[in-house]
N, C-alpha and C positions, 0 to 999 in steps of 0.2 A: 640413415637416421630420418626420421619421418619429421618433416619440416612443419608439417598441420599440426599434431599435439603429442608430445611424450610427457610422459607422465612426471619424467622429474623436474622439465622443467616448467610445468605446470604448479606442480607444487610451491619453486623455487616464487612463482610471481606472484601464488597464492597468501605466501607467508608473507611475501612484500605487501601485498594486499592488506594482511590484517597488522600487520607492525603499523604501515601508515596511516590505519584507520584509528589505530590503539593512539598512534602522535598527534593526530591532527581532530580526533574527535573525540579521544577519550574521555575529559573533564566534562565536557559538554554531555555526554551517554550518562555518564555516574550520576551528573545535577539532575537528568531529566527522569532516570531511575529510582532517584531518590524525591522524585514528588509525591509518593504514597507516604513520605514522612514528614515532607515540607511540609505540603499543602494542608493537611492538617491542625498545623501551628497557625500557619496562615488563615486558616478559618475559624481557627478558636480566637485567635488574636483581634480581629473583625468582628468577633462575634460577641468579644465583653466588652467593644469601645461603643457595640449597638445598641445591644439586648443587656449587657452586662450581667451574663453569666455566660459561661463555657461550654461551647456547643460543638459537636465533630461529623463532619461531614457522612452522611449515607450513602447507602449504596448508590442512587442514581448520580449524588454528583462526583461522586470516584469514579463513575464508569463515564460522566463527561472531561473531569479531567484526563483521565488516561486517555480518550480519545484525542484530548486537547495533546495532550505529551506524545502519542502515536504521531500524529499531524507536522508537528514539529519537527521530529525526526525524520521523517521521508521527507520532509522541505528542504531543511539541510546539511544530512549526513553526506548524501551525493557531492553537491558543490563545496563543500569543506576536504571532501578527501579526494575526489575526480576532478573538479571545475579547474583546475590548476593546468591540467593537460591542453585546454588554449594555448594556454601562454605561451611564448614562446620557446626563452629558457628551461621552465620546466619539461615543458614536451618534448624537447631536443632529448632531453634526461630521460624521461619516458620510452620515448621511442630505441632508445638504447640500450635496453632491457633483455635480456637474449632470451626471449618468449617470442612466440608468433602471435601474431592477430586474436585467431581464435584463441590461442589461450590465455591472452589478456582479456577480451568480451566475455570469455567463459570465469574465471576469476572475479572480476568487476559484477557480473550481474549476479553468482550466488552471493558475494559478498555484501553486496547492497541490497538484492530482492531475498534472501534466503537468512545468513547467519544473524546480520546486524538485527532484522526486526526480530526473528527467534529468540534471539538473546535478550533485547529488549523488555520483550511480552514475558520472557523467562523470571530477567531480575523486578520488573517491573511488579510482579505476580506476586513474588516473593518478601519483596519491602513491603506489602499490600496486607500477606500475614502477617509480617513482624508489626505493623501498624493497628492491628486489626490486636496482637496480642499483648499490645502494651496498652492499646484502649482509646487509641488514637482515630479510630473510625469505629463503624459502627453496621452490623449490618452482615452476610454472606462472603466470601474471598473473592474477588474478581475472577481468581481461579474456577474454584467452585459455579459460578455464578453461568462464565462461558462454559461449564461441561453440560453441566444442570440445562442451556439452553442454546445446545447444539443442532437442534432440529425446533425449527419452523412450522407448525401445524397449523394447518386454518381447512376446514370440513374435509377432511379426507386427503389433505395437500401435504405432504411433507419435503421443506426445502432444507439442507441441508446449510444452516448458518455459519458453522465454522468453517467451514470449507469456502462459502463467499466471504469472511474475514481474512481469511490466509491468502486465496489467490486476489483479492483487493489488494490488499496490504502490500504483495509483492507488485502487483499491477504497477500501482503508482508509483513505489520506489525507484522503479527502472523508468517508469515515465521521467521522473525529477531527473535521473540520471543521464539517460537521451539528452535531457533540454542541457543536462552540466557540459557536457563533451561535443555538444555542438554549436551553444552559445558559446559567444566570449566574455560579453559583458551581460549584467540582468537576469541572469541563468534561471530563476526561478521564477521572477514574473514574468520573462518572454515565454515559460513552457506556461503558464498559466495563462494567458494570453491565446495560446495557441489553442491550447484546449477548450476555451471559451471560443475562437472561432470556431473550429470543430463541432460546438454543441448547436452553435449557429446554425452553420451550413446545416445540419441533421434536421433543422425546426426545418429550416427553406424549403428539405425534400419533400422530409412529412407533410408539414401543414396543408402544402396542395395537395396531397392524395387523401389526406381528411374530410379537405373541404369539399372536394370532388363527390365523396362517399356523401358527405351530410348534403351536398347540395342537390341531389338522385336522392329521392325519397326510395325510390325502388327499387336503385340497387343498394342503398344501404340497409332497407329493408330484409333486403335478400341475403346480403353478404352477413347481419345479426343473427335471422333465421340459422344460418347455413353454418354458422361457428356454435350458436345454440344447440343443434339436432348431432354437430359434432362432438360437445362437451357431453351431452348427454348419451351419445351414443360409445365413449372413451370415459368414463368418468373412471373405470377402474385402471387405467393407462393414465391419466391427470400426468398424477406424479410422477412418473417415469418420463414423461413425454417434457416436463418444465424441466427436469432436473436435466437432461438431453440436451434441451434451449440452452440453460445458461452455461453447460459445460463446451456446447459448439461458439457459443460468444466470446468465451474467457477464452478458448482453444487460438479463433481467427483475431482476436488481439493479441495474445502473445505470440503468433507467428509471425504479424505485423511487425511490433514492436522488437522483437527480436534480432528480426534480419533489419532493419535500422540500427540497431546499435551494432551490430555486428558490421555492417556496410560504411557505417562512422569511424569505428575505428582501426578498419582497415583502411581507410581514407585519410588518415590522420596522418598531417605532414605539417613541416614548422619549415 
């Protein structure tokens, strides 16, 4: 029997996976779901103590609340249904589990970086019509709205928007998640912490090789020249060449993050 992944019992920790996500974060997913219905109320209700008539939220602020509800959710889906595996007791329980390593990291991260926000953006979309069809907003479907503006244009540029939504989305989900399963306590402002030192060190590196450029009039002269005579000399490559960049960025972050959460939880011991 192959100790690294078979499939039933992969399955067997996957269902565990999603029963204890349906126990531990259900109520909380359905509230957060149903903000295309609340939030409405809530803004017409605001809006006759104001103005004193009845006003319904548009498109742009549906598409910041959802962000708002997006945010939410990968803050604390992770530590509500994984942060628990600290513990002592519970991880004793965990680890008890007749799955392998790999097939608990592999469970755990499409469960958190893949199904939960899909389902999300799914019901989320949906309330979104039904709100939209009872007159409760006002405006294009959030659905609609992200098909309609899948691609990014600017002179000749096209960046493929929905695809930087999706691999965002999952991005940080598992970010939250790393921080749940390896903090014990604080789980979500230690990983935010972290990240903010992270953006830190990254100014430390940059800034000097900035100022270095700007402070060489000539070789920053040269180096502007020299990316100038480049764009112009690729400018029907542009887009290929960006769309390249951010897919090798997104590529070396999740092979990062990956084998970190993969290396956590086979380290995981009570």
């Amino acid at each position: 029997m192959n100790n690294t992944f078979n499939f039933r019992r992969f399955f067997k920790i996957f269902t565990y996976d999603i029963n204890k996500s349906i126990k531990n974060y259900g109520v909380t997913f359905i509230v957060l779901s149903m903000m295309p219905i609340l939030s409405p109320l809530i803004y017409g209700v605001l809006s006759l103590c104001f103005s004193f008539e009845w006003n319904v939220p548009g498109l742009i602020s549906r598409c910041a609340i959802f962000a708002t509800g997006l945010a939410v959710l990968i803050l604390t889906f992770a530590p509500s249904v994984y942060g628990k595996i600290t513990d002592k007791r519970y991880g004793s329980e965990y680890l008890m589990i007749p799955a392998s390593p790999f097939e608990k990291f592999l469970s755990m991260t499409i469960v958190t970086g893949i199904v939960i926000p899909f389902a999300f953006t799914l019901s989320y979309g949906l309330m979104d019509l039904l709100a939209l069809g009872v007159s409760l907003s006002e405006g294009e479907s959030l659905l609609a709205f992200f098909f309609n503006h899948r691609v990014l244009g600017n002179e000749g540029v096209a960046i493929r928007m929905d695809a930087i939504f999706i691999l965002s989305t999952c991005l940080y989900s598992l970010i939250i998640l790393l921080g749940s399963i390896y903090f014990k306590k604080f789980k979500v402002g230690k990983t935010l912490l972290v990240l903010f030192a992270l953006s830190i060190l990254m100014s430390w590196i940059s800034v000097p090789v900035i100022n270095m450029l700007i402070g060489n009039a000539q070789v920053f002269e040269e180096f502007a020249l020299n990316v100038e005579e480049w764009i112009l000399a690729n400018t029907d490559k542009i887009e290929i060449y960006l769309n390249i960049f951010i897919d090798v960025v997104y590529i070396i972050e999740y092979a990062v993050l990956l084998t970190l959460l993969y290396l956590r939880v086979r380290k995981i011991k009570q």
